[in-house]
C-alpha positions in Angstrom: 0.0 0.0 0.0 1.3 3.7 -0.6 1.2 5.6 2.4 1.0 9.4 1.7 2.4 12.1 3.6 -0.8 13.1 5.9 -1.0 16.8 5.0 -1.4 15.4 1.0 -4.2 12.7 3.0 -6.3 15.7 4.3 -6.4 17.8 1.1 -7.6 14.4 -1.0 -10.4 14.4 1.9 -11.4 17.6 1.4 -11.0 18.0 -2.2 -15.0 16.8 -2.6 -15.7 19.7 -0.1 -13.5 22.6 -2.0 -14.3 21.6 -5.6 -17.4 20.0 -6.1 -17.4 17.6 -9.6 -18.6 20.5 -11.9 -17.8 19.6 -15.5 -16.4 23.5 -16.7 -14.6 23.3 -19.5 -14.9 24.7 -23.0 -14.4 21.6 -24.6 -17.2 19.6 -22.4 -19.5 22.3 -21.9 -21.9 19.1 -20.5 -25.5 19.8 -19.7 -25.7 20.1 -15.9 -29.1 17.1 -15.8 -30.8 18.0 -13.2 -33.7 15.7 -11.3 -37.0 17.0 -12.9 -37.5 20.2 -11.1 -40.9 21.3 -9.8 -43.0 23.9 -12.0 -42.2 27.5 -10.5 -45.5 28.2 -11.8 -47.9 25.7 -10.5 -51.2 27.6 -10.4 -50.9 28.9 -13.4 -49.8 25.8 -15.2 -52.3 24.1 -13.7 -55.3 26.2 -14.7 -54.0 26.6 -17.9 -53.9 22.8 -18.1 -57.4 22.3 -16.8 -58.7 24.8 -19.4 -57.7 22.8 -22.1 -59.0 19.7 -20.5 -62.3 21.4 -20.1 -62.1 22.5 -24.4 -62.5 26.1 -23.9 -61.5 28.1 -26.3 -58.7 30.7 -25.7 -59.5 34.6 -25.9 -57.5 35.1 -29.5 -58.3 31.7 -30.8 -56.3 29.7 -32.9 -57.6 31.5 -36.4 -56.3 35.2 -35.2 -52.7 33.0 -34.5 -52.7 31.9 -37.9 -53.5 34.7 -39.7 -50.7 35.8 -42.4 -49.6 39.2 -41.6 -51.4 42.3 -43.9 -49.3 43.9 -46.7 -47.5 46.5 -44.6 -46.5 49.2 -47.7 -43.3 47.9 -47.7 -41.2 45.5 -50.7 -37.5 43.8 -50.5 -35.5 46.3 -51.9 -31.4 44.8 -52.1 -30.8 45.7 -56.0 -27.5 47.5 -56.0 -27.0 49.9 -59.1 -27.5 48.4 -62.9 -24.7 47.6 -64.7 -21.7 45.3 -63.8 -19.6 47.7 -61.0 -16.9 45.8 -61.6 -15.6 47.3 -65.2 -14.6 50.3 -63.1 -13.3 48.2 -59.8 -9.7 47.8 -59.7 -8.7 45.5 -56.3 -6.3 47.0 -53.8 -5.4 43.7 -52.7 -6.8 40.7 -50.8 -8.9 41.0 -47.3 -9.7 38.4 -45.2 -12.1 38.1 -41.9 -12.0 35.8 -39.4 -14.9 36.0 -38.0 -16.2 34.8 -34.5 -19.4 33.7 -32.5 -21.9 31.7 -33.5 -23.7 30.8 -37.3 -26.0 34.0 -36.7 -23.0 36.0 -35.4 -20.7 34.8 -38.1 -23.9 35.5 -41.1 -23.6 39.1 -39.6 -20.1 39.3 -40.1 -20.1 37.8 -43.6 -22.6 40.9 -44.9 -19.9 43.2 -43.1 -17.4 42.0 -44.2 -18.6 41.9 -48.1 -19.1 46.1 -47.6 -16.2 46.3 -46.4 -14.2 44.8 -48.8 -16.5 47.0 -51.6 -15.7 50.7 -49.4 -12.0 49.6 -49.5 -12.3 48.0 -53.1 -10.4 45.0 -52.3 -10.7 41.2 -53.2 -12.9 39.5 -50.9 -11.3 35.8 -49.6 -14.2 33.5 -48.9 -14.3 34.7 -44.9 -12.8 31.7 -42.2 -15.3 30.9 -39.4 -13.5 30.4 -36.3 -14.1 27.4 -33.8 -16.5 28.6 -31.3 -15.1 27.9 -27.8 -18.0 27.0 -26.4 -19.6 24.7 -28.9 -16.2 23.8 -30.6 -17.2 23.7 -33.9 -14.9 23.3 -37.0 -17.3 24.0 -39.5 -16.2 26.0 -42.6 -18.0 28.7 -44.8 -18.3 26.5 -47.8 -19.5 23.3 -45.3 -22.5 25.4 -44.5 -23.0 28.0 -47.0 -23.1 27.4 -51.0 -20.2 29.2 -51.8 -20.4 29.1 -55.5 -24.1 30.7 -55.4 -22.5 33.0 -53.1 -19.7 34.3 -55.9 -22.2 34.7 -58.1 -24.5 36.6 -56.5 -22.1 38.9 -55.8 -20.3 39.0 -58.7 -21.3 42.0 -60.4 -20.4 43.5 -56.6 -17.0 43.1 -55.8 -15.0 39.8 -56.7 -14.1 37.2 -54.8 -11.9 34.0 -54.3 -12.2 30.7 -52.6 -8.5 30.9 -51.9 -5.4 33.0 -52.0 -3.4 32.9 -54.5 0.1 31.2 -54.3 2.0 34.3 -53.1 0.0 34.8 -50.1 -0.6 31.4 -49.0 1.4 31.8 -45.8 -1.4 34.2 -44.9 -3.3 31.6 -42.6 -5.2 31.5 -39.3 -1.8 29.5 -37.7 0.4 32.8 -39.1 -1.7 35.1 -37.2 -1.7 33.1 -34.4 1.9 33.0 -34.1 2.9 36.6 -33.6 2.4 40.4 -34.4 2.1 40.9 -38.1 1.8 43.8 -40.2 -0.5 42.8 -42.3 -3.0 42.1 -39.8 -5.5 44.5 -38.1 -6.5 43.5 -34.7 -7.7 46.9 -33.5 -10.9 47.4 -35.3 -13.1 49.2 -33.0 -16.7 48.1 -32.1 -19.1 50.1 -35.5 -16.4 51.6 -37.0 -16.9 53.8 -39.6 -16.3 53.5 -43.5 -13.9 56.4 -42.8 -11.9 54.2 -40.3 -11.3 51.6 -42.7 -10.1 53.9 -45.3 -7.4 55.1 -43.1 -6.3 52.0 -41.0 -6.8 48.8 -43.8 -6.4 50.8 -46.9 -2.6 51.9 -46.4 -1.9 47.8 -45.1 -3.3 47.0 -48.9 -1.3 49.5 -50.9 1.9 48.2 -49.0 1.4 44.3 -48.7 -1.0 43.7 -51.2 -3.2 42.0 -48.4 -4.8 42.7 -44.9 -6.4 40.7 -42.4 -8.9 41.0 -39.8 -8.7 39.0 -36.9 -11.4 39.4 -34.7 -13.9 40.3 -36.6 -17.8 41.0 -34.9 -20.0 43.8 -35.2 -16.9 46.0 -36.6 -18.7 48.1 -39.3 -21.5 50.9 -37.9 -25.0 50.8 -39.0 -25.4 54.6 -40.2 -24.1 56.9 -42.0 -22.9 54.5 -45.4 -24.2 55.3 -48.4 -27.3 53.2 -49.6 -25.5 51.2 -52.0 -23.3 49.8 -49.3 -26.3 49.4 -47.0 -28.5 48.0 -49.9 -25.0 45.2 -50.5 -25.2 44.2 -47.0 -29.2 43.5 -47.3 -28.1 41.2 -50.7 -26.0 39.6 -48.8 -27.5 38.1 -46.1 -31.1 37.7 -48.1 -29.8 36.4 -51.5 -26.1 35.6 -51.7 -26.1 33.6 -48.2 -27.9 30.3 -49.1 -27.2 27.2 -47.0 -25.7 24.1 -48.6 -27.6 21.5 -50.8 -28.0 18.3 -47.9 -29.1 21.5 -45.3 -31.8 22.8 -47.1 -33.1 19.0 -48.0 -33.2 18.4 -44.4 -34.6 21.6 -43.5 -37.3 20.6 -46.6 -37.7 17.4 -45.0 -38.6 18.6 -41.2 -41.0 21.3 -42.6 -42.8 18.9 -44.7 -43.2 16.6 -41.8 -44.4 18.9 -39.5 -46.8 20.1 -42.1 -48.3 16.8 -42.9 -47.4 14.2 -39.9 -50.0 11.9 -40.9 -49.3 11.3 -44.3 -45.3 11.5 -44.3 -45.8 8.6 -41.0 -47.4 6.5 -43.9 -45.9 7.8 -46.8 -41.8 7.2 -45.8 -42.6 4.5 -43.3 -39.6 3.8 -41.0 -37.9 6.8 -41.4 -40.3 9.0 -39.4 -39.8 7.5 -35.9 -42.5 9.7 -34.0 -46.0 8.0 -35.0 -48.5 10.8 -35.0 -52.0 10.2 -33.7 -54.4 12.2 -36.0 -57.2 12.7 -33.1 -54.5 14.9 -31.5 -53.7 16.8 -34.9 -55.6 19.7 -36.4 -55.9 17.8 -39.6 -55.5 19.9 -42.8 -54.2 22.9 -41.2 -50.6 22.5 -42.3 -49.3 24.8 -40.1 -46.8 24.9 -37.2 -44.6 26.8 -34.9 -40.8 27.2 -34.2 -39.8 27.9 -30.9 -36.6 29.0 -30.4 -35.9 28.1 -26.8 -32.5 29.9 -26.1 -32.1 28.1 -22.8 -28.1 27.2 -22.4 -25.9 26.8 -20.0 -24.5 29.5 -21.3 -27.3 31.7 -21.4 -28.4 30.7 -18.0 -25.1 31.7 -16.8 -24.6 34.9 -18.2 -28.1 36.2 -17.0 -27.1 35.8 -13.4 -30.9 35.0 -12.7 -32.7 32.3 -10.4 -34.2 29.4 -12.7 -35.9 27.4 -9.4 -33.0 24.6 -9.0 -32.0 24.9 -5.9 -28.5 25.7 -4.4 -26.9 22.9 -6.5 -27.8 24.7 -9.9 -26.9 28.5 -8.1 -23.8 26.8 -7.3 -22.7 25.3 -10.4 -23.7 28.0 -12.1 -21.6 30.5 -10.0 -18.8 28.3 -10.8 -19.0 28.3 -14.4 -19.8 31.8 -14.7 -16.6 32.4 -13.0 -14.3 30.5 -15.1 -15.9 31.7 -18.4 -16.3 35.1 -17.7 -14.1 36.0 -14.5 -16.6 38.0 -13.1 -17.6 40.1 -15.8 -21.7 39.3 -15.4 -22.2 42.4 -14.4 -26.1 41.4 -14.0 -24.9 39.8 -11.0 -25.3 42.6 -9.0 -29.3 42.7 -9.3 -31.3 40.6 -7.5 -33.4 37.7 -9.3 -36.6 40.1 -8.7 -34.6 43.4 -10.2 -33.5 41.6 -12.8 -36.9 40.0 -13.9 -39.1 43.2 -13.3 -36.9 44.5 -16.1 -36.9 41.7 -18.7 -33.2 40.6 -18.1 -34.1 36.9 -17.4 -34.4 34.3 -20.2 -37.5 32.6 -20.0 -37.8 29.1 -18.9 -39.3 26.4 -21.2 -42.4 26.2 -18.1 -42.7 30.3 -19.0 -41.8 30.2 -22.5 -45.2 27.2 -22.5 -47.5 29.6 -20.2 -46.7 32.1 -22.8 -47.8 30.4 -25.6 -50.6 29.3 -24.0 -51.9 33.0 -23.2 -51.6 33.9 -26.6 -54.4 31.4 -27.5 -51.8 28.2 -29.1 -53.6 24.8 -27.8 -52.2 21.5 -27.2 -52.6 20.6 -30.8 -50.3 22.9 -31.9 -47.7 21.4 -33.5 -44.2 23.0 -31.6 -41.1 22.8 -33.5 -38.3 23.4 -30.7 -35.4 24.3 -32.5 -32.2 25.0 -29.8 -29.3 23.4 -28.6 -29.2 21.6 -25.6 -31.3 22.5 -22.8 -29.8 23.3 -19.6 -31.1 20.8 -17.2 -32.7 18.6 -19.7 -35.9 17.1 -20.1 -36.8 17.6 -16.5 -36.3 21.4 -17.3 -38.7 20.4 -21.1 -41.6 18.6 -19.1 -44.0 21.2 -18.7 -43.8 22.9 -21.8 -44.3 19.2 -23.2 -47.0 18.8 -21.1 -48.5 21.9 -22.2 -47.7 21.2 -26.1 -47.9 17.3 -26.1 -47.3 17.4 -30.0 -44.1 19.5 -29.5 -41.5 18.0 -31.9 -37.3 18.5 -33.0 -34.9 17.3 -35.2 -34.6 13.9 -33.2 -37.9 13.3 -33.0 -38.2 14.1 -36.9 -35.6 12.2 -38.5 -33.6 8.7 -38.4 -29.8 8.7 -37.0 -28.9 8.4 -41.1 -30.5 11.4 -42.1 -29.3 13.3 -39.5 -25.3 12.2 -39.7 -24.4 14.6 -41.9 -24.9 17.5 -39.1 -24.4 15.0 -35.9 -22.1 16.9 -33.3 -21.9 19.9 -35.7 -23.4 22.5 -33.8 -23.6 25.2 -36.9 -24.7 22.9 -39.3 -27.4 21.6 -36.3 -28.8 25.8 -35.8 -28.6 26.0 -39.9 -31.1 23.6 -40.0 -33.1 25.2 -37.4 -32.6 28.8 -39.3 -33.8 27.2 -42.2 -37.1 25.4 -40.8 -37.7 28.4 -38.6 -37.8 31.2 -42.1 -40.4 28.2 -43.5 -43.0 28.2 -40.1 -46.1 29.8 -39.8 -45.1 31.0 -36.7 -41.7 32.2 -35.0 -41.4 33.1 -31.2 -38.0 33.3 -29.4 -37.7 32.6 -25.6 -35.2 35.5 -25.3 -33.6 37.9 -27.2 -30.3 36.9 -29.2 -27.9 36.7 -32.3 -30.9 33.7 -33.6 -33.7 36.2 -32.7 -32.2 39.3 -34.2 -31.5 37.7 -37.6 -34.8 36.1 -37.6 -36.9 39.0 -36.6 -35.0 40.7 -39.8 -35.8 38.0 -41.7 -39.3 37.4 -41.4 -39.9 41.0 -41.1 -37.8 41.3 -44.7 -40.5 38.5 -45.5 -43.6 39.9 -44.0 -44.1 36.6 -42.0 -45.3 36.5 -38.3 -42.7 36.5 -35.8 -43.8 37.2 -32.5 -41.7 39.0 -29.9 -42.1 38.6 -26.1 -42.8 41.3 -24.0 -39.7 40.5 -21.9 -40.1 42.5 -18.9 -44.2 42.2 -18.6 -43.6 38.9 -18.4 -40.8 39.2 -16.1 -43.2 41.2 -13.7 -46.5 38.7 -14.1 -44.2 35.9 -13.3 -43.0 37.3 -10.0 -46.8 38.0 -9.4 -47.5 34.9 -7.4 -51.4 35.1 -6.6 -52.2 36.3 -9.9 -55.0 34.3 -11.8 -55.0 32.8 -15.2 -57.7 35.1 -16.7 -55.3 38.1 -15.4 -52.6 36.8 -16.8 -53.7 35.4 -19.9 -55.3 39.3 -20.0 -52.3 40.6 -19.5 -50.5 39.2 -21.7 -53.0 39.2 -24.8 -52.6 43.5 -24.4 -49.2 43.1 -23.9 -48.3 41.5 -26.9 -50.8 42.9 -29.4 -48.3 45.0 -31.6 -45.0 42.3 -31.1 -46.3 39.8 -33.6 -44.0 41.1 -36.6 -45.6 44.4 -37.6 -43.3 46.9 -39.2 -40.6 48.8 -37.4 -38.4 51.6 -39.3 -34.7 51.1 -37.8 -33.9 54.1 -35.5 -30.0 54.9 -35.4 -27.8 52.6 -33.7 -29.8 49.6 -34.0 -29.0 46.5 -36.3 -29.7 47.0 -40.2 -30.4 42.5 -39.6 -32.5 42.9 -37.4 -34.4 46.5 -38.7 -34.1 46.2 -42.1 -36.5 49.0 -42.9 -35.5 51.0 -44.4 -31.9 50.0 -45.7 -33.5 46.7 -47.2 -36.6 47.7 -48.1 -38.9 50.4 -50.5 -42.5 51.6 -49.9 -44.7 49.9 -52.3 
């Protein structure tokens, strides 16, 4: 036997006590599964539950939901000038992005990074995606988007090349990585202005022939660009950006089923796994929603809020929010009532599901949940299940086969999502992010229904703990009457993706 020294014999004893087996890392970034966790909301699930059982029908009813939106006076507007720009464009050089974030964050970037490389009249090199730390993703541009329908989009815009050519290729990610180099640009501030880029990248063209920007987020303003740089970024990210082929077949695929359950569970047999029972389906309606339930680890982290599970989940979640960020939640300073009353707190899936239920969306409803992992699993999924019994994902949806192309590929996985969420009836988001702010432009680009929660009503009924479920379903009915995807005209500052009136749009 090894006998150790006993101070080395105490700290192994205590080790369990000091640091409690809490999985942290980037690389794992495990779902914390917690025991199913009682409703926080128990008299209002319940009497939203027995309402159903009893076949009332909601307030708004299910034909108001469904309703198309009316013709708004507005048209897609992204046509840049007649007549190929490109006779008069001679390149400065090459530009590359690296772009970080997420597939929404990254999309944004892309449509930057195309006007910039037309304000500095430079060759654009197909943009690198970097690997997300958190989701560790190695996905490429030309793995999710099509990159030849991309070029040619664009091609009467500025011109473009898959790769460099053979002079430059020592102009990688790995070079960068390395050390200081003059040909990259690091020091992009956060909406810079056309002007910036003029001055700071154009001089690194004339004297190397190439730039690079590395990082690259949010690093081109909103206003003041003239309209044809404006109207590029809006043909960008609503014509050139078109996900690959085996995506959009997928995407195809999950719409079609959620459309028609009972005649794709006949028609393709074994490959549908979820057998649909048509007494629970609103036959012939077709239609369905996507739920975008933005409920992380992450995101449950960052909020600094209370989500009901216990002092093992405040713990872990101190703990990781510690490591990722070092501190710098600032939210953490609120209290979980502060922070709710203002609409700083994600919603739950039991919220998200009481939610949806106000608005008048009954248990045959068919849900399309499209997110990554929940935090705390299917104990933390349960009510809104119970709620929306015909609630449905890509899982549920598809065979292991069909679904191996995107399996542990977390950008190709919210692709897929992006795609069946532009093709639903209905879009709601639990809480407001990159996803939500490029679908919200989207739709709205569209004219599709996209409803937006009323963040901190909600925040303020749910801390409201004797209030009934006619109040609340009141409540939120008013409070929700204007957020179901009617027309906003983008006020300065705000994002041209998620505003795109009136940079992306004319008045019929």
């Amino acid at each position: 036997m090894i006998k150790l020294p006993l101070a080395a014999a105490a700290f192994l004893l205590l080790l369990p006590l000091l640091f409690p087996i809490v999985h942290l890392s980037h690389a794992s970034h495990s779902n914390w599964e917690w025991n199913a966790t009682k409703p926080r909301h128990a008299r209002l699930l319940k009497s939203a539950l027995q309402q159903r059982g009893g076949g009332d029908k909601l307030k708004m009813g299910q034909s108001d939901l469904w309703v198309s939106l009316p013709d708004q006076g507005w048209r897609p507007c992204v046509n840049t000038p007649t007549g190929s720009t490109l006779q008069q464009y001679e390149s400065q050089g090459y530009i590359q992005f690296f772009l970080d974030g997420g597939l929404n964050q990254q999309r944004m970037g892309i449509c930057d990074a195309v006007a910039i490389a037309k304000i500095l009249n430079a060759t654009l090199v197909i943009p690198h995606l970097e690997v997300n730390p958190v989701w560790q993703d190695s996905s490429s541009f030309m793995d999710i988007f099509d990159v030849d329908k991309f070029i040619d989009v664009l091609k009467d815009d500025i011109p473009i090349v898959k790769e460099l050519p053979d002079e430059y290729a020592w102009s990688t990610r790995e070079y960068y990585a390395a050390a200081i180099r003059a040909t990259r640009i690091k020091t992009a501030p956060i909406h810079a202005s056309s002007n910036w880029y003029l001055d700071n990248v154009l001089p690194v063209l004339h004297s190397y022939g190439i730039a690079a920007i590395s990082p690259f987020s949010h690093r081109l303003t909103f206003d003041n660009l003239p309209i044809d740089i404006q109207r590029l970024r809006c043909k960008v990210n609503f014509k050139a950006l078109v996900f690959m082929p085996y995506i959009r077949a997928l995407g195809d695929a999950l719409v079609s089923r959620l459309q028609y359950p009972a005649s794709h569970s006949e028609a393709i047999g074994t490959k549908y796994l979820r057998k649909v029972n048509d007494a629970n389906y609103n036959e012939g309606t077709g239609k369905f929603v996507v739920l975008h339930l933005r409920f992380d680890k992450d995101m449950a982290a960052h909020s600094a809020c209370d989500f009901g599970g216990g002092k093992a989940e405040k713990l872990a979640l101190a703990k990781y929010r510690q490591v990722i960020w070092q501190g710098r939640v600032l939210n953490s300073q609120f209290t979980d009532e502060e922070l709710r009353s203002q609409g700083r707190c994600p919603l739950t899936p039991e919220e998200i599901g009481l939610l949806l239920a106000a608005l008048g969306f009954d248990n045959k409803t068919r849900l399309y949940l499209a997110s990554h992992k929940v935090y705390g699993g299917e104990g933390r999924i349960s009510t809104l299940r119970e709620l929306f019994p015909l609630m449905e994902d890509k899982k549920s949806l598809t065979t292991s086969d069909e679904r191996a192309q995107i399996k542990g590929k977390a950008s190709l996985m919210a692709a897929v999502d992006y795609y069946v969420s532009i093709h639903s009836d209905v879009f709601i988001s639990a809480s407001p992010g990159n996803m939500h702010n490029a679908m919200v432009g989207h739709r709205t680009y569209l004219n599709m229904k996209t409803m937006r929660p009323n963040m901190a009503l909600l925040g303020q009924l749910f801390l409201n703990k004797s209030i009934s479920w006619p109040e609340f379903q009141k409540a939120v009915e008013e409070g929700h009457v204007d957020r179901q995807g009617h027309l906003k005209i983008r006020k300065p500052k705000q994002s041209i993706y998620t505003y795109p009136v009136p940079d992306c749009m004319c008045q019929a």
